[in-house]
NUGU-127189 format. One line per field, with one value per atom (N, C-alpha, C, CB): atom name; y negated, z negated, x. Coordinates in steps of 0.02 Angstrom, whole numbers, plus 50000, padded with zeros to 5 digits. Glycine has a CB too. Example, Ala and Ser with C-alpha at 12.3 -4.5 7.8 and 13.67 -1.06 7.14 Angstrom:
2
site = N/CA/C/CB/N/CA/C/CB;
py = 50284/50225/50165/50224/50112/50053/49998/50030;
pz = 49610/49610/49610/49548/49646/49643/49606/49714;
px = 50660/50615/50660/50565/50642/50684/50645/50704;
***
This chain:
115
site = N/CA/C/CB/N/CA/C/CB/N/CA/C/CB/N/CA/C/CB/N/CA/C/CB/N/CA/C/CB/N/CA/C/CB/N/CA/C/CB/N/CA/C/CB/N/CA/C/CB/N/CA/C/CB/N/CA/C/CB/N/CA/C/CB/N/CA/C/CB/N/CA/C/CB/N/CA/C/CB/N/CA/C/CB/N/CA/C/CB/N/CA/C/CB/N/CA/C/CB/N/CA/C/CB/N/CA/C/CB/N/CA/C/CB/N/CA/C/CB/N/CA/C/CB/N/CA/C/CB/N/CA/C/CB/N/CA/C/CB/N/CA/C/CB/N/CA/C/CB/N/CA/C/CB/N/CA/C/CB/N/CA/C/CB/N/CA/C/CB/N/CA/C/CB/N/CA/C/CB/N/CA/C/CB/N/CA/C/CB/N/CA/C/CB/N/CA/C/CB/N/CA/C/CB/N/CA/C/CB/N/CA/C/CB/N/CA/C/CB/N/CA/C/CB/N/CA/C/CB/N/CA/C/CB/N/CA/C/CB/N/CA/C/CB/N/CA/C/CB/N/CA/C/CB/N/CA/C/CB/N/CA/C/CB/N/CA/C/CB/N/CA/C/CB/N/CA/C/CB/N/CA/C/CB/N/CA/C/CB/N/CA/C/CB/N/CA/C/CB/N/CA/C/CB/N/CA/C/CB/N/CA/C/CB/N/CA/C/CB/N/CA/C/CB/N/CA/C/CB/N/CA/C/CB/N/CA/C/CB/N/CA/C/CB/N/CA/C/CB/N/CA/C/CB/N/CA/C/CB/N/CA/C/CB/N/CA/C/CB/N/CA/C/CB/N/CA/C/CB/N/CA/C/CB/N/CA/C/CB/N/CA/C/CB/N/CA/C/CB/N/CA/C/CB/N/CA/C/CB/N/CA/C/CB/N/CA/C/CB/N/CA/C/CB/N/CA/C/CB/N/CA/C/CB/N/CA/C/CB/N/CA/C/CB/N/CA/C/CB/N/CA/C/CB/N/CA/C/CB/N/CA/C/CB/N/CA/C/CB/N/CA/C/CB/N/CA/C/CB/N/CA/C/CB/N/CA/C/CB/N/CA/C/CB/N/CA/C/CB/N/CA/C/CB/N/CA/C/CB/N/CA/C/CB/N/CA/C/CB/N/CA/C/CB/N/CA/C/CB/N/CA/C/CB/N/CA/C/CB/N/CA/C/CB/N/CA/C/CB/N/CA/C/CB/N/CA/C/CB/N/CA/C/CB/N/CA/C/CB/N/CA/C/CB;
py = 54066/54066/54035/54137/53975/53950/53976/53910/54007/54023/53965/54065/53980/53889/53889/53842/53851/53866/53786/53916/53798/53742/53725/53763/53677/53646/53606/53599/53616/53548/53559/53554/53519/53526/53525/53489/53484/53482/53551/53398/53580/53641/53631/53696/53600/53601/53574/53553/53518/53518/53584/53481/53644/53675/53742/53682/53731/53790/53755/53815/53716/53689/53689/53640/53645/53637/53699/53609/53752/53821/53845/53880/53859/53880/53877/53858/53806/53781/53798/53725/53791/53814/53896/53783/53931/54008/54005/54063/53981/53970/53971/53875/53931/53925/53957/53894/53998/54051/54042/54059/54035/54006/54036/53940/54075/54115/54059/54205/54051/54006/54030/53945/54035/54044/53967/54079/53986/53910/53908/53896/53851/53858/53820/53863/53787/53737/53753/53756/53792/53813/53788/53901/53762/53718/53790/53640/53819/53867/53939/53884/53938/53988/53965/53995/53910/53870/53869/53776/53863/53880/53957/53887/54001/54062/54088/54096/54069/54094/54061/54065/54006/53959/53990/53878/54023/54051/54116/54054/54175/54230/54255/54257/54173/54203/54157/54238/54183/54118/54080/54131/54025/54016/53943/54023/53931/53875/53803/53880/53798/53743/53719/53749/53671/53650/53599/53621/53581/53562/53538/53599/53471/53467/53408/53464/53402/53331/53323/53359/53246/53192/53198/53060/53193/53178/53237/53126/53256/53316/53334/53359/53348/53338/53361/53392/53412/53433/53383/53509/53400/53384/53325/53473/53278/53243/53284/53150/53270/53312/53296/53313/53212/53219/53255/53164/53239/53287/53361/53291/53388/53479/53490/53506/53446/53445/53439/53403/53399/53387/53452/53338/53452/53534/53599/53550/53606/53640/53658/53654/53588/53602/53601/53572/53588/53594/53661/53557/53708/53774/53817/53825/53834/53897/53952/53945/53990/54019/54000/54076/53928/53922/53887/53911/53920/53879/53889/53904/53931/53936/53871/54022/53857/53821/53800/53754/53773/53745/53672/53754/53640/53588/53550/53570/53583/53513/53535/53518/53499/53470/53403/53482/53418/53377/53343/53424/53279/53257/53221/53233/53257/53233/53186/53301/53127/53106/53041/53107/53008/52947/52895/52939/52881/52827/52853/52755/52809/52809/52803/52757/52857/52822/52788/52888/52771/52729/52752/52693/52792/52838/52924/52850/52897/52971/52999/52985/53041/53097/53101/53197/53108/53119/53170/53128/53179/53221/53250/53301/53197/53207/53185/53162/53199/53176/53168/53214/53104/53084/53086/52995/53132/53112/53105/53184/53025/52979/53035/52899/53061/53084/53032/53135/53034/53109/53101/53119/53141/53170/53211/53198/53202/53245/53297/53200/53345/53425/53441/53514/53401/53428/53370/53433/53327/53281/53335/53220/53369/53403/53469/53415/53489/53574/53533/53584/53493/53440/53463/53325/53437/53426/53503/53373/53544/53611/53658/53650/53640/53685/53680/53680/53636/53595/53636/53476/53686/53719/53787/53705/53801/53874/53898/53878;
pz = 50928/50864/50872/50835/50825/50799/50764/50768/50763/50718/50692/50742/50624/50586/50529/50545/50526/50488/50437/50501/50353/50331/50276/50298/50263/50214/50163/50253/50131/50060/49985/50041/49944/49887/49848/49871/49867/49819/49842/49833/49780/49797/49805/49732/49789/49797/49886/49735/49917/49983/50003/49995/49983/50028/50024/49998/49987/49974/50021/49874/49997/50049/50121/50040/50118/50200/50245/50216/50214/50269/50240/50263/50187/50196/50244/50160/50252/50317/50364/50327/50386/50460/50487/50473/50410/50425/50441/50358/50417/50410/50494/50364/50524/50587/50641/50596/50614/50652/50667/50713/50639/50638/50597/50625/50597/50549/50550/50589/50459/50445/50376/50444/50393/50299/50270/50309/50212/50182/50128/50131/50118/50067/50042/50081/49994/49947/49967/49851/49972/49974/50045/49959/50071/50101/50141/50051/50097/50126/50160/50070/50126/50152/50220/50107/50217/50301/50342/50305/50331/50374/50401/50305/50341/50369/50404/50329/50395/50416/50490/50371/50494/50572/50611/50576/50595/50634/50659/50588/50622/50643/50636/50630/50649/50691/50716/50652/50790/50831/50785/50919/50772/50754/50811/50685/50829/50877/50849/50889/50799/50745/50685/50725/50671/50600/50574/50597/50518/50488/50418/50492/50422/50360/50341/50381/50279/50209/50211/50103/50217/50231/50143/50269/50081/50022/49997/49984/50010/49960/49933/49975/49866/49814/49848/49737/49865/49905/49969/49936/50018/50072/50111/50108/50143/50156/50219/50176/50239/50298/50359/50305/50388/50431/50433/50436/50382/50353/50386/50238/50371/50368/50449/50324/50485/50542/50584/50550/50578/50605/50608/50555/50532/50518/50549/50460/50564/50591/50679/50562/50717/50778/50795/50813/50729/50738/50738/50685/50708/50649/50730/50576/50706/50796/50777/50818/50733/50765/50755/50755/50754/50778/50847/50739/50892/50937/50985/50976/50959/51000/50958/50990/50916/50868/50886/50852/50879/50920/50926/50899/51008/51014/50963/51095/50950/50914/50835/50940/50798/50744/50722/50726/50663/50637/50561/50635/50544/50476/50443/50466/50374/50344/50291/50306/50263/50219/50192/50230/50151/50125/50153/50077/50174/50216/50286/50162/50360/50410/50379/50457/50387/50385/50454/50366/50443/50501/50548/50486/50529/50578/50594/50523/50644/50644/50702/50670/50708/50767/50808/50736/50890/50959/50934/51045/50988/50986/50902/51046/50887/50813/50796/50768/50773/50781/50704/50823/50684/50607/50604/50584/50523/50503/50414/50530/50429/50350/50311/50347/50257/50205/50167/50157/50162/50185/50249/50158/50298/50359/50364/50381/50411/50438/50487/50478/50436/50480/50547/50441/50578/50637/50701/50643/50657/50686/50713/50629/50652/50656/50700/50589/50693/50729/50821/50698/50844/50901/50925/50864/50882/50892/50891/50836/50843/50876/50910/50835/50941/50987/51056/50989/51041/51113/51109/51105/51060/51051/51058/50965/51049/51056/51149/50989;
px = 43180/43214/43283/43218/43283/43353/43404/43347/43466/43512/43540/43560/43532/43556/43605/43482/43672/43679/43684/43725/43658/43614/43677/43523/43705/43764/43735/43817/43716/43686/43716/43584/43732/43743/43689/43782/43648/43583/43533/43535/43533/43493/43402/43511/43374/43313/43313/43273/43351/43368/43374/43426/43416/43466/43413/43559/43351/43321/43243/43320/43197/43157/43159/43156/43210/43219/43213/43291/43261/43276/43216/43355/43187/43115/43068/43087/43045/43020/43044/43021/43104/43122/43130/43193/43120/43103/43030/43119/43008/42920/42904/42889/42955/42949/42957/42968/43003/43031/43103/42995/43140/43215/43241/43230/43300/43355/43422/43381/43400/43435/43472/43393/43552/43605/43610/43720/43588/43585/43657/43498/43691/43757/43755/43821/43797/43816/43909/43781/43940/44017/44020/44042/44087/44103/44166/44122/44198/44234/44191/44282/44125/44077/44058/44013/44061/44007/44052/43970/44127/44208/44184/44301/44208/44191/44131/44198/44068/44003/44028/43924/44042/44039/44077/44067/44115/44186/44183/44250/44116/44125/44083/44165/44005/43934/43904/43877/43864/43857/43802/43831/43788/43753/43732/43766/43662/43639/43657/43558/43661/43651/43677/43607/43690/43711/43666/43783/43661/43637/43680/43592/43691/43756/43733/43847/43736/43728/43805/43690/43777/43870/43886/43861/43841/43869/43864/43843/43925/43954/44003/43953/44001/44073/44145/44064/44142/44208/44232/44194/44207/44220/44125/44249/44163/44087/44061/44091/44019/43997/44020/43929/44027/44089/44168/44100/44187/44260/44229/44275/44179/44158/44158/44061/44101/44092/44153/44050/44202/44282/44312/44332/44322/44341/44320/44324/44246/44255/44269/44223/44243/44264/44325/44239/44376/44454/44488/44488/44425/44449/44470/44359/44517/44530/44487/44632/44443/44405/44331/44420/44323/44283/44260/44270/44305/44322/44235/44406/44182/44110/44083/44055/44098/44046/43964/44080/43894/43857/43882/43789/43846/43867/43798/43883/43743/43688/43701/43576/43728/43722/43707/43761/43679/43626/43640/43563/43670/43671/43635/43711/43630/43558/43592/43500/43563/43583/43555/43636/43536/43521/43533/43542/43580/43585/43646/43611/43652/43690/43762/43668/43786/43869/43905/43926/43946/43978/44006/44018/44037/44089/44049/44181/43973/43953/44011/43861/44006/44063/44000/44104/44044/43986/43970/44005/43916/43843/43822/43852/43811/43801/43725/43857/43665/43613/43612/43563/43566/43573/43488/43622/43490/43418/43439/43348/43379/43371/43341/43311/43360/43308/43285/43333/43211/43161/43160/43076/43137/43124/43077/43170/43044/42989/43023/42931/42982/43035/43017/43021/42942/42931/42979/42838/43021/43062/43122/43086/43141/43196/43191/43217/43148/43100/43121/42953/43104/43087/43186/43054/43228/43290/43339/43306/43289/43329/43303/43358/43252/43229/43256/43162/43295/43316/43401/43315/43385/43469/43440/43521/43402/43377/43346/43302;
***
């Protein structure tokens, strides 16, 4: 089992996806709040992230920065994962990118390798 924690604005994303990966056996908090995924990251281990780059507040590189900057999140996981429509340019190291759509047993492959 994966501890995950899942960042999307689009809710039919942010509700599917962690479906499936409970399905799998993975405990996963799913959000849309950008200050919730600060706090959740900071004060529970979680194996994983999982973050959408297009999001109204903050993009998902901005979130991901943020949080390995945040002092308490100084455990953070090292595999995170950005989902999004197209490659942005400036991914951050050890950053693994998946195109939506995606095949979840692509993604299952990439965090098991964190668990």
């Amino acid at each position: 089992m994966v501890k995950i924690l899942f960042v999307d604005d689009d809710e039919g994303v942010r509700i599917s996806i962690p479906d499936f990966l409970k399905d799998l056996g993975h405990d996963v908090f799913a959000t849309e709040d950008i200050e919730l995924a600060m706090f959740m990251a900071g004060r529970f281990p979680f194996d994983a992230l999982i973050i959408d780059f297009n999001m109204p507040v903050m993009n998902g590189i901005d979130l991901i920065n943020a949080l390995r900057n945040h002092e308490s999140c100084s455990k953070c996981p090292a595999k995170v994962v950005l989902i999004s429509d197209e490659r942005p340019n400036n991914l951050p190291v050890n950053v693994k990118f998946f195109k939506k759509p995606f095949e979840i047993v692509d993604l299952e492959k990439i965090l098991t390798e964190a668990g």
